[in-house]
C-alpha positions as CSV (number, residue, x, y, z in Angstrom):
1,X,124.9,122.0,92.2
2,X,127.2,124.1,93.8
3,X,130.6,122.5,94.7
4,X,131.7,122.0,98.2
5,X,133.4,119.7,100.8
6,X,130.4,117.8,102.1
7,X,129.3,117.3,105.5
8,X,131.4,113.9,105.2
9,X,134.4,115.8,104.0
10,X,137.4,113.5,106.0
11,X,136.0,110.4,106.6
12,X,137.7,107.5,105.0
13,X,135.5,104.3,104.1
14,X,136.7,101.5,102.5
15,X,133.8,99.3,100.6
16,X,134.4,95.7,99.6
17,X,133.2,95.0,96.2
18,X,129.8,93.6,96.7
19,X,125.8,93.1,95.8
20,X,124.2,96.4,95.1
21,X,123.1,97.7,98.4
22,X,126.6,97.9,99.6
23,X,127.3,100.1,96.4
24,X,124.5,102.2,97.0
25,X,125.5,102.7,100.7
26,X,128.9,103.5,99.5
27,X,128.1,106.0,97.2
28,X,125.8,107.8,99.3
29,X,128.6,108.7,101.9
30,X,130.5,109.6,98.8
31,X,128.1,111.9,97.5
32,X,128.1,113.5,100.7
33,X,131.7,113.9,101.4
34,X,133.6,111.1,102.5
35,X,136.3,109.7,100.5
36,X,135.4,106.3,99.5
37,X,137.9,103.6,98.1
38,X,136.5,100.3,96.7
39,X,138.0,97.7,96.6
40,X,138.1,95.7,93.7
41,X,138.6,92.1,92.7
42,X,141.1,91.1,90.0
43,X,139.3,90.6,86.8
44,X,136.0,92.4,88.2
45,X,135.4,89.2,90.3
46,X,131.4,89.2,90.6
47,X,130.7,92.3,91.1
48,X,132.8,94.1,88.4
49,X,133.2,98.1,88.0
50,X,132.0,99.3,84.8
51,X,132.9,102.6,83.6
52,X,130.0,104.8,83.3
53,X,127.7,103.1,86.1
54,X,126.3,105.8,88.0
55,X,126.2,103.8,91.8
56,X,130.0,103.8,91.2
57,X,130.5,107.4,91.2
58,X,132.2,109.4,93.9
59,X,135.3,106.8,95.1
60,X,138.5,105.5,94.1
61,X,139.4,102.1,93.0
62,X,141.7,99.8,93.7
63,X,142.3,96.2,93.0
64,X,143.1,93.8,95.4
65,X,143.2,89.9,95.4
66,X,141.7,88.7,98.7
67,X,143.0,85.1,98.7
68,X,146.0,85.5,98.6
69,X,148.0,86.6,101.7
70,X,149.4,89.8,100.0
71,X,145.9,91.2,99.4
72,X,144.3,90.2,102.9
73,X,147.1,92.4,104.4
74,X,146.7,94.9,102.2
75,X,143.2,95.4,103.4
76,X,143.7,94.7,106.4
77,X,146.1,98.1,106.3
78,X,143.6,99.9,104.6
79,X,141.0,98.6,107.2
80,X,143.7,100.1,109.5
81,X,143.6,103.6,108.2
82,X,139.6,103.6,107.6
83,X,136.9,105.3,109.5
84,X,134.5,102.5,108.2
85,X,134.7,99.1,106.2
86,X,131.3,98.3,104.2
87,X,130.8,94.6,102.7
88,X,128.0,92.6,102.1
89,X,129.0,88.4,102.3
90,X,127.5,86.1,103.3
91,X,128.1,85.6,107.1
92,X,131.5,83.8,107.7
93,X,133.0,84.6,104.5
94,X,135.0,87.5,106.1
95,X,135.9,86.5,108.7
96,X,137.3,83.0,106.0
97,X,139.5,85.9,104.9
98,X,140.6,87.1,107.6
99,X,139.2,90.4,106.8
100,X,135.9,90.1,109.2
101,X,135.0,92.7,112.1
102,X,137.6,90.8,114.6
103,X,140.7,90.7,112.5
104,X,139.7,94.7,111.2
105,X,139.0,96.0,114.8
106,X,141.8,94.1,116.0
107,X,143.7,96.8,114.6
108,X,141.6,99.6,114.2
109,X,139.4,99.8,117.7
110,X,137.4,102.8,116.2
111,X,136.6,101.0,113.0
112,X,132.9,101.1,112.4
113,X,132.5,98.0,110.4
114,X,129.2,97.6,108.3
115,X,127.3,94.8,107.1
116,X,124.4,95.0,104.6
117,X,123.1,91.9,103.7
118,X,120.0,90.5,102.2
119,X,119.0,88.2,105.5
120,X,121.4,89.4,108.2
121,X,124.0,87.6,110.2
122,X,121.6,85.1,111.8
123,X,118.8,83.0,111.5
124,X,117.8,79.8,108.9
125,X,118.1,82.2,105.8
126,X,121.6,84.0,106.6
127,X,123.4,81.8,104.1
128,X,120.9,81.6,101.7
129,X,121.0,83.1,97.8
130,X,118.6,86.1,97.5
131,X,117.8,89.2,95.8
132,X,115.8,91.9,96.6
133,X,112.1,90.3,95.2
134,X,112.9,87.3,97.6
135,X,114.0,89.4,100.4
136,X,110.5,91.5,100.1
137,X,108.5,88.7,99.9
138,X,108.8,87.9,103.2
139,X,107.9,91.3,104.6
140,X,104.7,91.3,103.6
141,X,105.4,94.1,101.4
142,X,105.4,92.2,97.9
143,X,102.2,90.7,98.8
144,X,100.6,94.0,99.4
145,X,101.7,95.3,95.5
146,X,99.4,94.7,92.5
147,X,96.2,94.6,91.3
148,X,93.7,92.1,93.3
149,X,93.5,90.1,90.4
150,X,96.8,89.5,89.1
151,X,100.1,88.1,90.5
152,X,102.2,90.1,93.1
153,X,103.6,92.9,91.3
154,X,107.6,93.2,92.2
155,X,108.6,97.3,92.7
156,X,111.7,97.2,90.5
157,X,114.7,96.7,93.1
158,X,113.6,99.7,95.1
159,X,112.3,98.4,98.1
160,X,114.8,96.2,98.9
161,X,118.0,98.7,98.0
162,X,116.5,101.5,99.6
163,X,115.8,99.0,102.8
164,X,119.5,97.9,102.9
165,X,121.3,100.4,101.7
166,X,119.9,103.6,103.9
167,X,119.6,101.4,106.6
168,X,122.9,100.4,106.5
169,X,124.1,104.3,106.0
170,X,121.8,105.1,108.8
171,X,123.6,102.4,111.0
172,X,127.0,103.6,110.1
173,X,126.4,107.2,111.0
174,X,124.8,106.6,114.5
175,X,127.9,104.5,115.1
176,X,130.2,107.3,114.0
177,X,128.6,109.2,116.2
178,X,129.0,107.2,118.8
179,X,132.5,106.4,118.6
180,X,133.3,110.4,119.2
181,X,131.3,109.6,122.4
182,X,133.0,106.2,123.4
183,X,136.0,105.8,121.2
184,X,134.8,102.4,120.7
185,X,134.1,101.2,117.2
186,X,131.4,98.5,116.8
187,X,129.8,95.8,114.1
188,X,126.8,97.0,112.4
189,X,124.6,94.3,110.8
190,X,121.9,95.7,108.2
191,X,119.7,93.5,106.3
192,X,117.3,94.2,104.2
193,X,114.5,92.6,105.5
194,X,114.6,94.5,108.3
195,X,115.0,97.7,106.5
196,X,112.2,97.4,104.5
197,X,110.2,96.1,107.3
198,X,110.9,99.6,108.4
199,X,109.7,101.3,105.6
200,X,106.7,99.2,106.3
201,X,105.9,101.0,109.6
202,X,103.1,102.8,108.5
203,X,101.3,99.6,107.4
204,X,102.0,98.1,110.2
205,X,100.7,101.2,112.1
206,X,97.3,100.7,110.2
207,X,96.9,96.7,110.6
208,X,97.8,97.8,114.9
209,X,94.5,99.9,114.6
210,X,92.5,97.7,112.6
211,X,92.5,99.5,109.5
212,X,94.8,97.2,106.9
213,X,93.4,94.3,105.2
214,X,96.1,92.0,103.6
215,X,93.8,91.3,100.3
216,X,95.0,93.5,97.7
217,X,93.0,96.7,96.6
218,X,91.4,96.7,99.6
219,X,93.0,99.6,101.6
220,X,92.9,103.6,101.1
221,X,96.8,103.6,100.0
222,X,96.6,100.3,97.4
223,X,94.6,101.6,94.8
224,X,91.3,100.6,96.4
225,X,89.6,104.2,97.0
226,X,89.1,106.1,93.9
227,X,90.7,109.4,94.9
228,X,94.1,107.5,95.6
229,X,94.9,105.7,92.2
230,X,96.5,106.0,88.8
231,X,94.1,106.8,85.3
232,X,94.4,106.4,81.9
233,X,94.2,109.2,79.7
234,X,93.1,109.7,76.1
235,X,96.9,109.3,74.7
236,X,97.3,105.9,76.8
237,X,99.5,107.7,79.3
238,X,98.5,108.3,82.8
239,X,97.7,110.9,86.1
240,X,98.1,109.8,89.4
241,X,95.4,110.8,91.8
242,X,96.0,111.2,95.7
243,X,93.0,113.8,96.8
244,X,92.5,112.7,100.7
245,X,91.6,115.4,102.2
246,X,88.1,117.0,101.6
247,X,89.7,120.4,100.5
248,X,91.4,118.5,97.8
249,X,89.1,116.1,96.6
250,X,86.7,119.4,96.2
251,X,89.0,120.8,93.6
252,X,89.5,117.1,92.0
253,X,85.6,116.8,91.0
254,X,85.9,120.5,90.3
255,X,88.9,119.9,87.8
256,X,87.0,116.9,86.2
257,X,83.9,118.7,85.9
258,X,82.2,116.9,88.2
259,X,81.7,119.4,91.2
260,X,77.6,119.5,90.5
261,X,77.3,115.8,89.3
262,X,75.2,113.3,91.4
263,X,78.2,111.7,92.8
264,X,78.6,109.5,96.3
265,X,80.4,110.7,99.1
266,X,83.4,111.1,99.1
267,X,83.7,108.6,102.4
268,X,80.8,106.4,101.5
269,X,82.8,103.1,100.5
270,X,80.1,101.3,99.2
271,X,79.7,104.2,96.7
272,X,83.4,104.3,95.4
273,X,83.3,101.9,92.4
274,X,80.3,104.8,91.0
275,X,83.2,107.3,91.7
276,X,85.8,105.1,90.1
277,X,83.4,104.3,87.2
278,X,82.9,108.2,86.8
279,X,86.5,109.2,87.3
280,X,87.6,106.6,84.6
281,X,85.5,107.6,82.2
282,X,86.0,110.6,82.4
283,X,90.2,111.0,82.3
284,X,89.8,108.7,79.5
285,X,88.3,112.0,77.3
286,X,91.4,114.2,77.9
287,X,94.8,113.2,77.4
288,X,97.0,113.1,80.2
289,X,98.8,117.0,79.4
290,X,95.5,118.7,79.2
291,X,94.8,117.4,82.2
292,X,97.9,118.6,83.9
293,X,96.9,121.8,82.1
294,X,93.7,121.9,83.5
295,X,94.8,121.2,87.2
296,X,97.7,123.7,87.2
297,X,95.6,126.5,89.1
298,X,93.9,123.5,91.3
299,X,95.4,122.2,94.5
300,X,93.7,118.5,93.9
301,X,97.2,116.5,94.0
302,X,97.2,115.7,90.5
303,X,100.3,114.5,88.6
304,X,101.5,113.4,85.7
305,X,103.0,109.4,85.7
306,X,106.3,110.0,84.0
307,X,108.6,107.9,82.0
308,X,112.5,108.2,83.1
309,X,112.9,110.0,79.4
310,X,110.4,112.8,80.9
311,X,111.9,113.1,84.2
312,X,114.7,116.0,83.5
313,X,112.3,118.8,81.9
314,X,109.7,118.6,84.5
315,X,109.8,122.3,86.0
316,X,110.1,121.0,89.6
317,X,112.7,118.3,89.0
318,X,114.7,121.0,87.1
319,X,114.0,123.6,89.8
320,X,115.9,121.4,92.1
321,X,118.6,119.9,90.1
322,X,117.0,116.6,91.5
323,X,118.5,115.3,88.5
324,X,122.1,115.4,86.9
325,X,123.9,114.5,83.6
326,X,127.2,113.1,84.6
327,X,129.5,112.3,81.5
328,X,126.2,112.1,79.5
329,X,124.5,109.6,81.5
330,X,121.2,111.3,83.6
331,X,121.1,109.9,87.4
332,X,120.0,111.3,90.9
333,X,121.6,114.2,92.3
334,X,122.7,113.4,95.6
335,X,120.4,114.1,98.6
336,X,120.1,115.7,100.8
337,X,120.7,119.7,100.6
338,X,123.1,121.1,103.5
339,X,123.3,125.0,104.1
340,X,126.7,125.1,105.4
341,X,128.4,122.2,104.5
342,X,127.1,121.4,100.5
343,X,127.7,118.6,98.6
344,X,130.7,118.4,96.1
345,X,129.4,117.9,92.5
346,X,129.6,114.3,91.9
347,X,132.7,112.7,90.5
348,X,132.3,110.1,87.9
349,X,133.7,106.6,88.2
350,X,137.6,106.4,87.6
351,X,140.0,103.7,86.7
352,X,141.6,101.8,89.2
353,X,144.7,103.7,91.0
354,X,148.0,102.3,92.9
355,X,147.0,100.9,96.3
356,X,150.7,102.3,97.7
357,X,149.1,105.8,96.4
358,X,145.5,105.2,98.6
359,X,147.5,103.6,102.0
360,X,149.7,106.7,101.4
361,X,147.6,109.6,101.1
362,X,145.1,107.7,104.4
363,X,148.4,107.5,106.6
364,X,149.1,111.2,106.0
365,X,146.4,112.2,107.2
């Protein structure tokens, strides 16, 4: 990756030491530019740093104990000096410390000052525990994930960090951008239920226009139609299948060896579990490589399902660097690609540095 300032180069954001989708959000304007100090508890607190933890990359460190008078000032200075705060307590607990959005903009009026939260800063939920499966679950969107048989099937912590977390950098930006306009920082409140509400959109789209169902394996996209699903192969590994259009599904029974066979329509839903009966049985005779092999010249949108260990040496992931090894640990590259203003190279997590040393170098500037 080629080393440059970043289209963030100059902007200053403090992060409070918090649940993951603050990190994330953090490091995301780090990998892009900005210079990002988190701050730390004494002793780790909760949410220690630990060296070698990828979402930590990018940003300084320093430690600071919020209880104690010494420590809310401190902040409060660096708040000062900051182009952003980012923390993700529970409503109220900020504001306990007299570090919330009216003691920081108090004396920084341009402060944009985010919050990413699970719930948000209102409603019956807002001081409740949660993590990402419980914040799903009421989106509808863990309901929709599985097989129709079995129990919902949580997505990892994707869904709800991706919901938070890019929300909440999304939020941050447009305010940026509006304090060049205004000169007036704000408050912005990102939770993740709304974010991955968001991501939701196009379901939400289809149940509009009649075309979603909430029973599982019962929609195009959720492993209902035959074309749009993972197989097993001969070696117990797996392709995943997504041949929608016509053109595509054409090559798909042409790569399976099925272009001349007495098949359904494609479109005839009553007909798919002949197709998916076919399709099954007939993955399972390769394994999932020769497959791969035998789709390379055929635009059918067949891929391989890979395991993390496989990710690297794939030709298009390496094509794009879309992967890194940092200090010997692989993890995302960060994203997206500029053309004028690259990315630096990410930095790897350092030890904890003199806060006199951050408040310095923030004042100079």
């Amino acid at each position: 990756m080629d080393r440059g300032a970043g289209p963030l180069a100059g902007l200053r954001v403090l992060e409070l030491a918090g649940l993951g989708q603050v990190a994330m959000a953090a490091m995301a304007l780090a990998d892009l530019g900005a210079d990002v100090v988190r701050l730390d508890r004494p002793g780790g607190g909760p949410y220690p740093a630990t060296a070698g933890d990828p979402v930590l990359r990018g940003r300084r460190h320093v430690t600071v104990d919020l209880r104690s008078p010494q420590g809310r000032d401190t902040a409060l200075d660096l708040a000062a000096a900051a182009d952003v705060v980012l923390e993700a307590m529970r409503p109220g607990v900020a504001e306990r410390l007299g570090i919330g959005p009216g003691d920081c903009l108090a004396r920084n009026p341009r402060l944009v000052y985010g919050r990413i939260t699970g719930w948000g800063q209102q409603g019956p939920l807002a001081q409740q525990a949660g993590h990402d499966i419980n914040y799903i679950a009421l989106t509808g969107v863990l309901g929709a994930l599985g097989r129709a048989d079995e129990r919902p099937l949580p997505p990892l912590n994707l869904l709800g960090f991706a919901g938070g977390a890019m929300q909440g950098v999304i939020g941050v930006l447009a305010a940026l951008h509006e304090v060049q306009r205004s000169g007036r920082g704000q408050v912005v409140d990102a939770a993740i239920v709304d974010g991955v509400s968001l991501l939701a959109q196009m379901v939400w789209s289809f149940r509009g226009q009649g075309r979603w169902n909430d029973a599982r394996e019962s929609n195009l996209f959720d492993g209902h139609a035959p074309f749009f699903d993972t197989y097993t192969c001969a070696d117990g590994r797996f392709v995943a299948v997504a041949a929608l259009e016509a053109a595509f599904y054409a090559n798909l029974l042409r790569g399976l060896g099925l272009a001349d066979a007495d098949l359904p329509p494609q479109d005839d839903e009553a007909g798919w579990p002949v197709l998916r009966a076919r399709f099954t049985e007939t993955f399972a005779g390769r394994t999932r490589d020769e497959w791969v092999a035998a789709f390379a010249d055929l635009d059918a949108c067949l891929t391989p399902v890979l395991t993390f260990d496989e990710v690297a040496a794939h030709p298009q992931i390496a094509a794009r660097g879309t992967v890194v090894e940092l200090d010997g640990i692989t993890q995302a590259a960060p994203t997206p690609r500029f053309s004028a203003t690259p990315a630096p190279s990410p930095r790897p997590h350092t030890d904890p540095e003199p806060v006199e040393k951050v408040l310095a170098a923030w004042r100079d500037r």
